[in-house]
NUTOR-487708 format. One record per residue (C-alpha): chain; y negated, x, z. Coordinates in nm, 4 decimals, padded with zeros to 6 digits, always signed. Layout:
atom cadena A, y Y, x X, z Z
...
END
This chain:
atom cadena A, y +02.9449, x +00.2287, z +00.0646
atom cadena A, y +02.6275, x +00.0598, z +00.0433
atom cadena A, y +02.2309, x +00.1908, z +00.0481
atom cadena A, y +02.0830, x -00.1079, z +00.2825
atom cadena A, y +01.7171, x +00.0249, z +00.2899
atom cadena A, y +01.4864, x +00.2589, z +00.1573
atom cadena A, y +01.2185, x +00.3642, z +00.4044
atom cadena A, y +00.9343, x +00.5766, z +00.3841
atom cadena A, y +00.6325, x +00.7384, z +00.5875
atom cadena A, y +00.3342, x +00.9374, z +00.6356
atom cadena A, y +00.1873, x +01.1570, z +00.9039
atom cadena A, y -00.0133, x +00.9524, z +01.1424
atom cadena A, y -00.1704, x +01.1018, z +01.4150
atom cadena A, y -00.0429, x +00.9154, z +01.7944
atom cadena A, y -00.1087, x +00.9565, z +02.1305
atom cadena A, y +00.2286, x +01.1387, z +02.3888
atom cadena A, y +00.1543, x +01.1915, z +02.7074
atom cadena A, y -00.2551, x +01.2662, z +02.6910
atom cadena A, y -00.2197, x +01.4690, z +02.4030
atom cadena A, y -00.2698, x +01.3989, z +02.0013
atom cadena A, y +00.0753, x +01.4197, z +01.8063
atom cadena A, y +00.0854, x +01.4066, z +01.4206
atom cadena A, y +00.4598, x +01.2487, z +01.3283
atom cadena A, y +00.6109, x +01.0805, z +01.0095
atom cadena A, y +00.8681, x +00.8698, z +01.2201
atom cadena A, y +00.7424, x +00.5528, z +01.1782
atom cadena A, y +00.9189, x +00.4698, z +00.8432
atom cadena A, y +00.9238, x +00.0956, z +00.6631
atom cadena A, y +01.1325, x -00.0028, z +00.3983
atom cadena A, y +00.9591, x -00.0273, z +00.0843
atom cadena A, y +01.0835, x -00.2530, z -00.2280
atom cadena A, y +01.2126, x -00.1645, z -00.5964
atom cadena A, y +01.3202, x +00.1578, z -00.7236
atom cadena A, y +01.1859, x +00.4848, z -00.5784
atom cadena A, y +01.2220, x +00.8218, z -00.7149
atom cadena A, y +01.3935, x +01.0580, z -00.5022
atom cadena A, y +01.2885, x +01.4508, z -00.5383
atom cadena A, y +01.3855, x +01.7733, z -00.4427
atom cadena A, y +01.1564, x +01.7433, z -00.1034
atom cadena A, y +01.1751, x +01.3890, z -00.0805
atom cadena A, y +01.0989, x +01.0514, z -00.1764
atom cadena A, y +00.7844, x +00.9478, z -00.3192
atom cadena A, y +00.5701, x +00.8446, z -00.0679
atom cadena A, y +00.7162, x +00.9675, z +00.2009
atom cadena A, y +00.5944, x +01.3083, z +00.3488
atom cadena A, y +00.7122, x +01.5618, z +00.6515
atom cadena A, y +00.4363, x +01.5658, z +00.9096
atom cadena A, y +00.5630, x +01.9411, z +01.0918
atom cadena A, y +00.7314, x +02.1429, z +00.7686
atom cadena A, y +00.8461, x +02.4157, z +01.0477
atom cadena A, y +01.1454, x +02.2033, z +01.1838
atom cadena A, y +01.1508, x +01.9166, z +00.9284
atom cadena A, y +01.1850, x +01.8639, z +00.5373
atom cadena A, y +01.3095, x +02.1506, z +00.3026
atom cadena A, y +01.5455, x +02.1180, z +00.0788
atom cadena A, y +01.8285, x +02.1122, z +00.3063
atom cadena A, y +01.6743, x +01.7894, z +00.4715
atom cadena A, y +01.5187, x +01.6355, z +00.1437
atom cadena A, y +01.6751, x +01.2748, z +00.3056
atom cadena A, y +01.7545, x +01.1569, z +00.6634
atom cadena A, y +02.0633, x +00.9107, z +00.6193
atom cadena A, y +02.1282, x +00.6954, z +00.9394
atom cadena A, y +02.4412, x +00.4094, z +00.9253
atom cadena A, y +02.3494, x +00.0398, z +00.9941
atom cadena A, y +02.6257, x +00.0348, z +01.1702
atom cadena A, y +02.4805, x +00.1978, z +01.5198
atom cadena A, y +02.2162, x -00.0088, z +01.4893
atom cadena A, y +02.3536, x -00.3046, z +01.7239
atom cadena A, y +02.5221, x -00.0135, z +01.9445
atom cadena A, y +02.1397, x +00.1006, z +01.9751
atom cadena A, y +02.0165, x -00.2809, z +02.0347
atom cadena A, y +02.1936, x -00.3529, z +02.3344
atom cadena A, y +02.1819, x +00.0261, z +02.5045
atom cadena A, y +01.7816, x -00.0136, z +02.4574
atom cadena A, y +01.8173, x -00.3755, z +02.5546
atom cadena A, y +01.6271, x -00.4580, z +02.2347
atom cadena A, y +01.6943, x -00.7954, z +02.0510
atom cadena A, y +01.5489, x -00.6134, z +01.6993
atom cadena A, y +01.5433, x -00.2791, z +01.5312
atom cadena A, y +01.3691, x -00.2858, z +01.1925
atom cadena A, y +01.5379, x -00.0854, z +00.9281
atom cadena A, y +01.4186, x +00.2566, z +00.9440
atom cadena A, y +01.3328, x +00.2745, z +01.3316
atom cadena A, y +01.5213, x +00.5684, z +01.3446
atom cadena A, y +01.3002, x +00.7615, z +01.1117
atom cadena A, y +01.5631, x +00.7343, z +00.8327
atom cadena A, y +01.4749, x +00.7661, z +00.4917
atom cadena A, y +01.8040, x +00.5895, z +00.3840
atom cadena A, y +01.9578, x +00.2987, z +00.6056
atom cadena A, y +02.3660, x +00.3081, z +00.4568
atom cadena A, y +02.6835, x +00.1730, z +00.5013
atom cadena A, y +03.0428, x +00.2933, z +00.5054
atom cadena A, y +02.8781, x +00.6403, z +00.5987
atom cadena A, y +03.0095, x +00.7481, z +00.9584
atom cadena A, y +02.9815, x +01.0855, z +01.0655
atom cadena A, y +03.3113, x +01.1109, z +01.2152
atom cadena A, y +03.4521, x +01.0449, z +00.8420
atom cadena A, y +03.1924, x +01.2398, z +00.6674
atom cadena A, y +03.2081, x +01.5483, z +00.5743
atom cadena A, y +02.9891, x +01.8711, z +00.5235
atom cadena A, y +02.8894, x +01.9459, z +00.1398
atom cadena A, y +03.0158, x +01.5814, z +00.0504
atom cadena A, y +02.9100, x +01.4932, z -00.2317
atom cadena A, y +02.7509, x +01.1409, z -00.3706
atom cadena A, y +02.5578, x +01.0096, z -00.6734
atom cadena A, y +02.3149, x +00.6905, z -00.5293
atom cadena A, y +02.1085, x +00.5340, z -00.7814
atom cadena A, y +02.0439, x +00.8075, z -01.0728
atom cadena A, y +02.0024, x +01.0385, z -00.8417
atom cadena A, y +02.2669, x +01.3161, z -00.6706
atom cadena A, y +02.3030, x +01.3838, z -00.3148
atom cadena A, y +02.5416, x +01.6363, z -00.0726
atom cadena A, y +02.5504, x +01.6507, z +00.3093
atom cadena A, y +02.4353, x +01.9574, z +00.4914
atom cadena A, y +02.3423, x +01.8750, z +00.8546
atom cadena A, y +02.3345, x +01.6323, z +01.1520
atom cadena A, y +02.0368, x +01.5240, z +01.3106
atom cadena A, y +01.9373, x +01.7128, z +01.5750
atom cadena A, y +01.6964, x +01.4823, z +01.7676
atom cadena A, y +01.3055, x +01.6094, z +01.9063
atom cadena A, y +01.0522, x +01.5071, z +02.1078
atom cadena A, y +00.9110, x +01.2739, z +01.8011
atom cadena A, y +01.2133, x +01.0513, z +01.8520
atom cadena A, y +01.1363, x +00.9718, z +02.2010
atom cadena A, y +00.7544, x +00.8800, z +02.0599
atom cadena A, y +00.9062, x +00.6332, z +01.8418
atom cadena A, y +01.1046, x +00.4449, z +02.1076
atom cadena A, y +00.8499, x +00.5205, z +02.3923
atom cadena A, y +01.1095, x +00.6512, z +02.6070
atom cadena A, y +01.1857, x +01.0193, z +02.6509
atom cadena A, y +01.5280, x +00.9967, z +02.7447
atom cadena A, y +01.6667, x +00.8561, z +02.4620
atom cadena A, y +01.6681, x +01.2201, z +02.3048
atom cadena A, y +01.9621, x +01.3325, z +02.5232
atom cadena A, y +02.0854, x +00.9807, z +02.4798
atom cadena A, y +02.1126, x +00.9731, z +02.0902
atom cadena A, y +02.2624, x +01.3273, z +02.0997
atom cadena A, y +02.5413, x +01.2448, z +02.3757
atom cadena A, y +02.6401, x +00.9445, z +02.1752
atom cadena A, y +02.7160, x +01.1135, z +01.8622
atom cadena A, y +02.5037, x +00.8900, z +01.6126
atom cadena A, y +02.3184, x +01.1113, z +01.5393
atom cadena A, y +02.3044, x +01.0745, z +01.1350
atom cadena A, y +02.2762, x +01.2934, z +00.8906
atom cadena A, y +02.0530, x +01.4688, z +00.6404
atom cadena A, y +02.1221, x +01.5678, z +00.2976
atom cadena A, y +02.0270, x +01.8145, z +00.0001
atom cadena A, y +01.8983, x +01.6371, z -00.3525
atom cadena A, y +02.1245, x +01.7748, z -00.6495
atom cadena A, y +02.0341, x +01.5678, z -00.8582
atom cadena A, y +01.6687, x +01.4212, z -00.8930
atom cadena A, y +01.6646, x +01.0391, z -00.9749
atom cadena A, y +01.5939, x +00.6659, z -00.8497
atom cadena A, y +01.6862, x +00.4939, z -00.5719
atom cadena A, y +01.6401, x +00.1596, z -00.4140
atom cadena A, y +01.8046, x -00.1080, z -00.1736
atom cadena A, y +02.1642, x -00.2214, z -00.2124
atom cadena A, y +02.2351, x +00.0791, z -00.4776
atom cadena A, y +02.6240, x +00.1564, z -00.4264
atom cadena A, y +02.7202, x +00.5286, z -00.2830
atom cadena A, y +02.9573, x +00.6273, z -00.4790
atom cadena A, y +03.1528, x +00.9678, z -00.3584
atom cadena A, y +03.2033, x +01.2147, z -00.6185
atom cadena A, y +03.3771, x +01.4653, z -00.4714
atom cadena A, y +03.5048, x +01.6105, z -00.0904
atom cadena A, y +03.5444, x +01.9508, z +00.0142
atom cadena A, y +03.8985, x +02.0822, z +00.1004
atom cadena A, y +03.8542, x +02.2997, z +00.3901
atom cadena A, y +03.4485, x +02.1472, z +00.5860
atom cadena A, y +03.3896, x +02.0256, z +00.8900
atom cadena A, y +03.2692, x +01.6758, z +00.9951
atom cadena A, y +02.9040, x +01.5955, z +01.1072
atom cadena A, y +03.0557, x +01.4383, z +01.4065
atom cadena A, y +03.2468, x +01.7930, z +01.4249
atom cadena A, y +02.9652, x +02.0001, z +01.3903
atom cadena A, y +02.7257, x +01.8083, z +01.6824
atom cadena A, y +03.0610, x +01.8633, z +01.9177
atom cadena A, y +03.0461, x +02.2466, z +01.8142
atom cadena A, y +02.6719, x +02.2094, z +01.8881
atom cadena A, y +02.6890, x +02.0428, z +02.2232
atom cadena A, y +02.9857, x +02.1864, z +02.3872
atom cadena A, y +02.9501, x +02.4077, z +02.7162
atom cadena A, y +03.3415, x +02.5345, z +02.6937
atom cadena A, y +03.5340, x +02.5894, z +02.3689
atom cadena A, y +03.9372, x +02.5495, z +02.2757
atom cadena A, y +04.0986, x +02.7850, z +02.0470
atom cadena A, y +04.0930, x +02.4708, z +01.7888
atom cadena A, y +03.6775, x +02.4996, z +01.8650
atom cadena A, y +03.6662, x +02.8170, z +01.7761
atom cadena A, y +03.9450, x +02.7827, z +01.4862
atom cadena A, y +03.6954, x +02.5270, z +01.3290
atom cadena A, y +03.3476, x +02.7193, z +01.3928
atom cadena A, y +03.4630, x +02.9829, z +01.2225
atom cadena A, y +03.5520, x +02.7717, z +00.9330
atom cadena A, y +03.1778, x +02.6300, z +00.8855
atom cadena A, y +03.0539, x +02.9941, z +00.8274
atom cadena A, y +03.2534, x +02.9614, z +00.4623
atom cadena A, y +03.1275, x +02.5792, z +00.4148
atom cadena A, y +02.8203, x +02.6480, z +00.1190
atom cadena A, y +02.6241, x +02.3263, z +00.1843
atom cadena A, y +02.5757, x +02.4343, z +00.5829
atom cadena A, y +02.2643, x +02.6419, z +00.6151
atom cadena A, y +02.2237, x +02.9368, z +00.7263
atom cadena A, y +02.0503, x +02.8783, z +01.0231
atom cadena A, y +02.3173, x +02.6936, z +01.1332
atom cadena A, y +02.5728, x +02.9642, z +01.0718
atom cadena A, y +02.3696, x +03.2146, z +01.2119
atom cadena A, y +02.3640, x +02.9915, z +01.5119
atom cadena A, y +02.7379, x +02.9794, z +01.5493
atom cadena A, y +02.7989, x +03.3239, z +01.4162
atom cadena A, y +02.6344, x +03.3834, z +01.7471
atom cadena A, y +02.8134, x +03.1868, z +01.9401
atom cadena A, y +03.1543, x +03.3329, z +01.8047
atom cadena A, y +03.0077, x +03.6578, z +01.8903
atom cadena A, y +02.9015, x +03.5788, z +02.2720
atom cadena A, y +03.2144, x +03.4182, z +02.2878
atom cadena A, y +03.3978, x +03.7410, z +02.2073
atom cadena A, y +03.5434, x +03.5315, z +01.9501
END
């Protein structure tokens, strides 16, 4: 497992669909060792703090490996590293294999999963093409973010190295199904009710399926 790139961002202010948007998408890869913080990297900033950043989504992870999947469903011969808003390009990460308070130690610095990506309107800026929202959600690369446990450096080609697994969590593959899903096995429901005991969800996510459990009459 493999950190390809390390790409970072600012706000910028664009214009979607006749009105003024201020978005930190637009990430580039940046060279030689970075520290990575609590919030984030340095020099790379949250543009709306009210659905993005926190400590819970100090770093967006997104694998390489969906990159040519995305190439030939946009019908685009490039992608530059980080054209997913991604503060860490990585390899050997999938998130049909990864797990929910996972933990890894990249560079100096510690790391655990929390959450997928749940895609907004910012994504479809980046690509110029609203649709790809509902695309990038169906198709289950979605990526993942996770919470800084340990503060340190980090650059390109650094090895992820796992240092532990939880016994009893949920995939982020797992999770976006739970998400997504109109109707709901007993094994569905077996399995939401397990990520209201997993620590490194948060909250608002088991609220969210607390609910669901409880509409369900589950």
């Amino acid at each position: 497992m493999r950190l390809v790139s390390v790409n970072c961002g600012l706000p910028r202010e664009v214009d979607w669909h006749g009105r003024s948007v201020s978005t930190s998408i637009y990430k580039t890869p940046v060279a030689g060792r970075v520290a990575l913080r609590t919030l984030n990297l340095d020099g790379d900033r949250q543009a709306d703090l009210s659905v993005h950043g926190g400590k819970d989504k100090a770093v967006y992870c997104y694998p390489v490996e969906h990159y040519d999947y995305w190439k030939a469903e946009l019908s685009r011969s490039e992608l530059p590293m980080g054209a997913f808003g991604e503060n860490f390009t990585v390899e050997g990460l999938d998130e049909s294999r990864l797990f929910i308070g996972e933990r890894f130690s990249i560079g100096s610095a510690e790391v655990v999963v929390t959450q997928p990506r749940m895609p907004c309107f910012k994504l479809g800026i980046r690509f110029g093409y609203d649709p790809i929202i509902k695309d990038f959600l169906r198709s289950g690369r979605t990526g993942f973010y996770m919470a800084v446990t340990r503060e340190g450096e980090v650059a390109a080609d650094d090895e992820v190295v796992r240092l532990s697994r939880p016994s009893d969590s949920v995939s982020v593959s797992e999770i976006t199904q739970l998400y997504v899903a109109k109707q709901f096995a007993q094994e569905d429901l077996k399995m939401m009710r397990r990520t209201l005991n997993i620590d490194a969800l948060p909250e608002g996510w088991k609220d969210y399926f607390e609910d669901k459990l409880r509409r369900l009459g589950a």
